[in-house]
C-alpha positions in Angstrom: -8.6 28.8 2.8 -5.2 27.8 1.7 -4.6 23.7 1.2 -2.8 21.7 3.8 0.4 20.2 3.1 -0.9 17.0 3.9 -4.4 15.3 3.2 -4.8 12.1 5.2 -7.6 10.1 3.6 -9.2 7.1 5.8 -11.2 4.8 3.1 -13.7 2.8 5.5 -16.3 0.5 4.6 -17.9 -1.5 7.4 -15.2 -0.2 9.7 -17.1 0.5 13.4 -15.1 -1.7 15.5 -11.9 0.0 13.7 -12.1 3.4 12.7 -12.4 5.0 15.7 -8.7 4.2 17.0 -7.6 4.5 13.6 -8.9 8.4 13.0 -7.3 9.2 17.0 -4.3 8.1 15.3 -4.7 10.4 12.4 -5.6 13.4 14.9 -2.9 13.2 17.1 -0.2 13.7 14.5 2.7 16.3 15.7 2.4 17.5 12.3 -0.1 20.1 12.3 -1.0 21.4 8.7 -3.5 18.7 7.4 -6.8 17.1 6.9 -8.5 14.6 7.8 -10.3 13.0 5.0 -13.0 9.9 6.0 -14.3 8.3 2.4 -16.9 6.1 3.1 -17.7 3.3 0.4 -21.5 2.9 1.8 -21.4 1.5 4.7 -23.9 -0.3 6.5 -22.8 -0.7 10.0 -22.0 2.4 12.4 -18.5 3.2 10.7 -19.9 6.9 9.9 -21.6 7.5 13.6 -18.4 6.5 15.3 -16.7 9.0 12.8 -19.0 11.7 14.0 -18.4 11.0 17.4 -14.8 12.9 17.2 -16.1 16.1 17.1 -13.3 17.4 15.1 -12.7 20.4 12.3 -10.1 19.1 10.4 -12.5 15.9 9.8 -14.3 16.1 6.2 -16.7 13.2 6.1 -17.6 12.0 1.9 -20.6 9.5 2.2 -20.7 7.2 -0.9 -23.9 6.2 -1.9 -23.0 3.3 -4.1 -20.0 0.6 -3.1 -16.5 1.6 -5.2 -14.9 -1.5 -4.1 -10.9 -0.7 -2.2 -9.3 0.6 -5.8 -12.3 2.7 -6.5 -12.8 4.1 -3.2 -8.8 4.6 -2.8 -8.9 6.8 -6.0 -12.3 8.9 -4.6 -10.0 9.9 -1.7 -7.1 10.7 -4.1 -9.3 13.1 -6.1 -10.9 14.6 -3.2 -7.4 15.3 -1.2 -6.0 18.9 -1.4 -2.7 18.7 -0.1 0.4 18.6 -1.5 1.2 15.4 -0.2 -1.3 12.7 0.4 -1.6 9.9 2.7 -3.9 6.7 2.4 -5.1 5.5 6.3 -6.6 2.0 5.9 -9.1 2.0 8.6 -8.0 -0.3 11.2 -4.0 0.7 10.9 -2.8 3.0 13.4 -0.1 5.9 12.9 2.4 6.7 15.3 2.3 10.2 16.5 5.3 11.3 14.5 4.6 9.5 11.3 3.7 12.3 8.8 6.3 15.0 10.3 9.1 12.3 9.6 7.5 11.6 6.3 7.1 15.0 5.1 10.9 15.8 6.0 11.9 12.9 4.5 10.2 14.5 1.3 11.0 17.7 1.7 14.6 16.5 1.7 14.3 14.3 -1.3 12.6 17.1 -4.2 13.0 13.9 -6.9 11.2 11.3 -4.8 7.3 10.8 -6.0 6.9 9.0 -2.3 8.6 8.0 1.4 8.0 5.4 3.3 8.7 3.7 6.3 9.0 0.8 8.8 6.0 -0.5 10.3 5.0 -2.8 13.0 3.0 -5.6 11.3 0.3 -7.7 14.1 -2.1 -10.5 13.5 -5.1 -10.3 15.8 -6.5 -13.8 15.5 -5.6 -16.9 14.3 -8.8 -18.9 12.9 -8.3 -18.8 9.2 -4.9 -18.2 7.2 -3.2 -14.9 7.4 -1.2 -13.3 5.1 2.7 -12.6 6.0 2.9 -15.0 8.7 6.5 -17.2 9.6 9.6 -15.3 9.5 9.6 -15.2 5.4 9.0 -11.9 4.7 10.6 -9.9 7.9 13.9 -11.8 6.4 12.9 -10.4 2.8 12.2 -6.7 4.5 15.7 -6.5 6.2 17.4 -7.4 3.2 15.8 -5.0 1.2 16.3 -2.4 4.0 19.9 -3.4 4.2 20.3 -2.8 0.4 20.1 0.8 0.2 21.0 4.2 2.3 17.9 6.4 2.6 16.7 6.4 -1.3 15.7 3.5 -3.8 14.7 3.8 -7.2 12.5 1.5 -8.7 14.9 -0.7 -10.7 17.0 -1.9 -8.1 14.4 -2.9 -6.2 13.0 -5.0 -8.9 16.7 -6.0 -10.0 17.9 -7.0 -6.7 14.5 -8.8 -6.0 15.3 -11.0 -9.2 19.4 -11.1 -8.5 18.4 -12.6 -4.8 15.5 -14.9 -6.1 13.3 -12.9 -3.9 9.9 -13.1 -6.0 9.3 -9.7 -7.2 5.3 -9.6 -6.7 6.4 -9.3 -2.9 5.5 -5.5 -1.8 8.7 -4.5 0.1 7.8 -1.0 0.3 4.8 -1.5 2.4 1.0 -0.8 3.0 -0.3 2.9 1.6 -0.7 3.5 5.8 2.6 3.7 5.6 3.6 5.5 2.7 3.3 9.5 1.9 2.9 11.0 -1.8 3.2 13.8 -3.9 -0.2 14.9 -5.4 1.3 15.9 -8.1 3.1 12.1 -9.1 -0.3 10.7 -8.4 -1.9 12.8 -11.0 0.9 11.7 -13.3 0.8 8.4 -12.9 -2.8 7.8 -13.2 -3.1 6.5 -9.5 -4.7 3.0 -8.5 -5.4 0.6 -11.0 -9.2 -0.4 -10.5 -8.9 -4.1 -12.1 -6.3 -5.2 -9.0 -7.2 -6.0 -5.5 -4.4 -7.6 -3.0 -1.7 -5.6 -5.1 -3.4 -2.3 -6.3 -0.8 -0.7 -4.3 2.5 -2.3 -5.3 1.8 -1.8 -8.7 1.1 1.8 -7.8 4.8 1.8 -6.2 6.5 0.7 -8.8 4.9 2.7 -11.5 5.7 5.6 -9.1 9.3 4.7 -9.0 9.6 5.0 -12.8 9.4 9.2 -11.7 12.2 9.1 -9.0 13.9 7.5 -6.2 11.7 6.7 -3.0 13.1 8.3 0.1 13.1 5.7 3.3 12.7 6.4 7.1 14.5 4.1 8.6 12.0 3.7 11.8 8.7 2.3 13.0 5.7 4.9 12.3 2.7 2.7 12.8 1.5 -0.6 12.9 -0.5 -2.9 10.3 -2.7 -4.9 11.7 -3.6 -8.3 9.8 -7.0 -10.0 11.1 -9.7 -12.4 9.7 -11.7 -9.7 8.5 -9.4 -7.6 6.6 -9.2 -7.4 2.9 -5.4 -8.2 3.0 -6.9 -11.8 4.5 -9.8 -11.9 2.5 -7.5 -11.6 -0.8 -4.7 -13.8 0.3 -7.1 -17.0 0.1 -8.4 -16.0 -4.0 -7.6 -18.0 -7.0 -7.7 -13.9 -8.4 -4.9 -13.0 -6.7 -2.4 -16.1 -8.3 -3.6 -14.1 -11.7 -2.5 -10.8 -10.0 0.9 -11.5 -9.7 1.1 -12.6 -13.3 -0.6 -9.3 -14.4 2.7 -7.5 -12.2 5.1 -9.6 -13.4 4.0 -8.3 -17.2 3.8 -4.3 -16.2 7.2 -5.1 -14.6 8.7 -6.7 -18.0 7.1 -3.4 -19.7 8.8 -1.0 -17.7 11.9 -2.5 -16.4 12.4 -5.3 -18.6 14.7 -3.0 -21.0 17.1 -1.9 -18.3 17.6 -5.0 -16.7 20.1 -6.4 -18.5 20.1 -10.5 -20.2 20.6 -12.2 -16.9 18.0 -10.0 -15.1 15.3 -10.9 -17.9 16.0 -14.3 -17.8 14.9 -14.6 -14.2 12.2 -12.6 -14.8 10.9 -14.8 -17.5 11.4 -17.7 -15.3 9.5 -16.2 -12.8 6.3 -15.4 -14.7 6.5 -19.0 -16.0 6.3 -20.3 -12.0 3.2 -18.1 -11.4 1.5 -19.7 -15.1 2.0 -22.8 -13.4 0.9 -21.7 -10.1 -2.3 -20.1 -11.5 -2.7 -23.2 -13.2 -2.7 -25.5 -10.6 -5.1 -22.9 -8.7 -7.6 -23.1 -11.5 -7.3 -27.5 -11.7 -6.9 -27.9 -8.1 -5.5 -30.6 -6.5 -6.2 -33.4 -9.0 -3.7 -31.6 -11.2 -0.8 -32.4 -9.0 -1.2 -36.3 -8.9 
């Protein structure tokens, strides 16, 4: 059999009360020509009986027998995708029915770009601990990054108008890998996800992507993220590892930006790895440090 042109990989682990609606969402695409890839990170709830229960040939179920942990598992369903373009499904998002046909135009129309991506819906379900991207913060940053380019951005203006703005450049604009479509090929080149990040494995894989070529933009809603107490996203949000994360981006973007940036855009880029030393800093002395 010939590949698909599009491999949509769900990485579940512990996912039963999620997966279910997720993987409809993945079936009922108006884009025919895929797969449906479920890598499971050993589980131990039902997530894998509830995938069964879809009944569906384009489903290809990869039990893990040992945990991979989100980068490691994320990269299993890279290697074992065989499309040309690939799609990561976190397992309790949900894609609208059109999502990969506009995606895939959106690449087919843009040769150069390594990835497209889109708007998306983004809904907390529960308030009893913190969650990330509440308040009106970052759906003020995301409109003024939409706002800032027409249908393509390449990976230094996003990171020099980020710095320009004093919009902190840790800060994924682009988006959740739910909502983004690759090329297999500019995966392969680019080494895919870094397996020593967590909360931002994915916006470093954007903006190492970006080095390769613009990133073509559908400028509409395709699917909703959903942010809950028992997501990773939430999980992450609350970890002293996390502060160290976006010290560790701020670096890989003075690497491979820093030269192109121009004096004033290095300054502020300097100036804002000093603010996340100090914020890791007070992290690691807690509150004492501050009086």
């Amino acid at each position: 059999m010939s590949p698909p042109r599009v491999s949509i990989a769900i990485p579940t682990w512990n996912g039963a009360g999620f997966v279910g609606e997720t993987l409809s969402t993945a079936l009922h695409q108006t884009f025919a020509d895929l797969e449906v890839l479920v890598v499971d990170d050993a589980s131990e709830d039902g997530t894998l009986e509830v995938v069964a229960a879809a009944h569906d040939p384009r489903i290809r179920v990869l039990p893990g027998a040992r945990r991979l942990g989100i980068p490691g598992n994320w990269n299993r369903c890279l290697a074992e995708a065989r499309g040309e373009y690939v799609k990561l499904l976190c397992q309790d998002d949900l894609l609208a029915p059109t999502a990969v046909e506009r995606l895939v135009s959106a690449l087919d129309a843009a040769p150069g770009s390594p990835l497209a991506f889109s708007r998306r819906e983004i809904r907390h379900e529960g308030f009893e601990a913190p969650l990330p991207l509440l308040g009106d913060t970052y759906p003020r940053a995301l409109e003024r990054f939409y706002a800032s380019f027409a249908g393509r951005v390449s990976g230094l203006q996003i990171v020099s108008d980020a710095l320009a703005s004093g919009q902190d450049p840790t800060v994924n604009l682009v988006g959740e890998p739910s909502f983004v479509l690759m090329r297999r090929d500019a995966l392969r080149a680019c080494g895919g996800f870094d397996a020593g990040l967590r909360q931002l494995v994915d916006w470093d894989l954007w903006l190492r992507l970006a080095r390769l070529g613009p990133l073509a933009f559908v400028d509409e809603s395709l699917g909703v993220f959903r942010v809950h107490p028992r997501g990773a996203s939430a999980a992450n949000n609350r970890s002293l590892r996390t502060r160290w994360e976006f010290l560790v981006i701020l670096s890989r973007i003075r690497r491979d930006y820093g030269p192109d940036l121009g004096a004033e855009g290095r300054r502020r880029l300097r100036r804002e790895e000093w603010r996340c030393r100090r914020h890791l800093l007070g992290g690691i002395l807690g509150p004492s440090s501050s009086s």
